[in-house]
N, C-alpha and C positions, 0 to 999 in steps of 0.2 A: 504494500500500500504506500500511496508514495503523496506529497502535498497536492493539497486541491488548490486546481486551476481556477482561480474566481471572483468575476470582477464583481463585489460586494455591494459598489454605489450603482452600479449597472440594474443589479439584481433587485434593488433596493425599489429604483425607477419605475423598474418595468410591475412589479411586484403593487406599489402607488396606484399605476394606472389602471392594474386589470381589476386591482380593486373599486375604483371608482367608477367602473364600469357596470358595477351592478345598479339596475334600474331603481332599485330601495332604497340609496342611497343621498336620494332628494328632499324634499321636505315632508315630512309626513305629519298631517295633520290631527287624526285621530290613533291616542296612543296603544289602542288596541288592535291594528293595521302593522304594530312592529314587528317584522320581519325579524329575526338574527338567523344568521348564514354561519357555517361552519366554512373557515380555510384554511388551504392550507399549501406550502411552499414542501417541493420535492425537490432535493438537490443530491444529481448523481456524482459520482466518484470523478468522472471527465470535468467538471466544471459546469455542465448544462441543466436545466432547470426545469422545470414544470409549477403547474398552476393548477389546483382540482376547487372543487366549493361541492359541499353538500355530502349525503351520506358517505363516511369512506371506506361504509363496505365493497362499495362500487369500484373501489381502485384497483386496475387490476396487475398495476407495477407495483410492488412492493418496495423495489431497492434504492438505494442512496438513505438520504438525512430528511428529515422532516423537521417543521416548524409547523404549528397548528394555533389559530386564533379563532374567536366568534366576531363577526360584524354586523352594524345593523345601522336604522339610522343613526343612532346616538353615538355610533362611534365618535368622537372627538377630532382626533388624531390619528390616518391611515400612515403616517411617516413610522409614529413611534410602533403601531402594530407590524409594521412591514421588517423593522429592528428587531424586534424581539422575535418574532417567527425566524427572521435570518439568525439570532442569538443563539434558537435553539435547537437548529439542523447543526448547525455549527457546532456546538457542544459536543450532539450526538455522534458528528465526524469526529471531533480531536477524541472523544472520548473510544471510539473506536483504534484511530490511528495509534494513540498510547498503550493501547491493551495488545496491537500488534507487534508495537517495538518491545514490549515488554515479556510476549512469549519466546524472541528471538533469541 
């Protein structure tokens, strides 16, 4: 296993946008119309990425790191959820790659 290739503020971007691309995410006027959406960030061992939302039984890739959040309208701040999802695929790699170098 060897360091992942991966442009973080890239992933961060794109990550923002497809977020805000859910239709729920405008003004909702009546609070029991609130939507929250499960997502979440799939990051392979190559550097490349993916995007799912919604039950993740339905995933039928399993492999790389994951980052998982809830969104809805009342999200706040998609920057700092798009961070922390990246925070914790992240983890799940170094915390993979250290248990590798440490069976060595």
């Amino acid at each position: 296993m060897s360091k992942l290739n991966l442009n973080v503020e890239q992933l961060k971007t794109d990550l923002v946008d497809w977020m805000e691309g859910f239709w729920f995410l405008g003004e909702c006027e009546d609070e029991d119309e609130i939507e929250v959406i499960e997502v979440r960030v799939q990051i392979f061992p190559d550097g490349s990425y993916e995007f799912h939302s919604g039950d993740p039984q339905y995933d039928t890739n399993h492999q790389g790191y994951w980052g998982y959040s809830d969104i809805s309208p009342n999200t706040d701040n998609l920057t700092d959820v798009a961070e922390d999802m990246i925070e914790e695929a992240l983890d799940e790699y170094e915390y993979e790659f250290e248990s590798t170098l440490e069976t060595r």
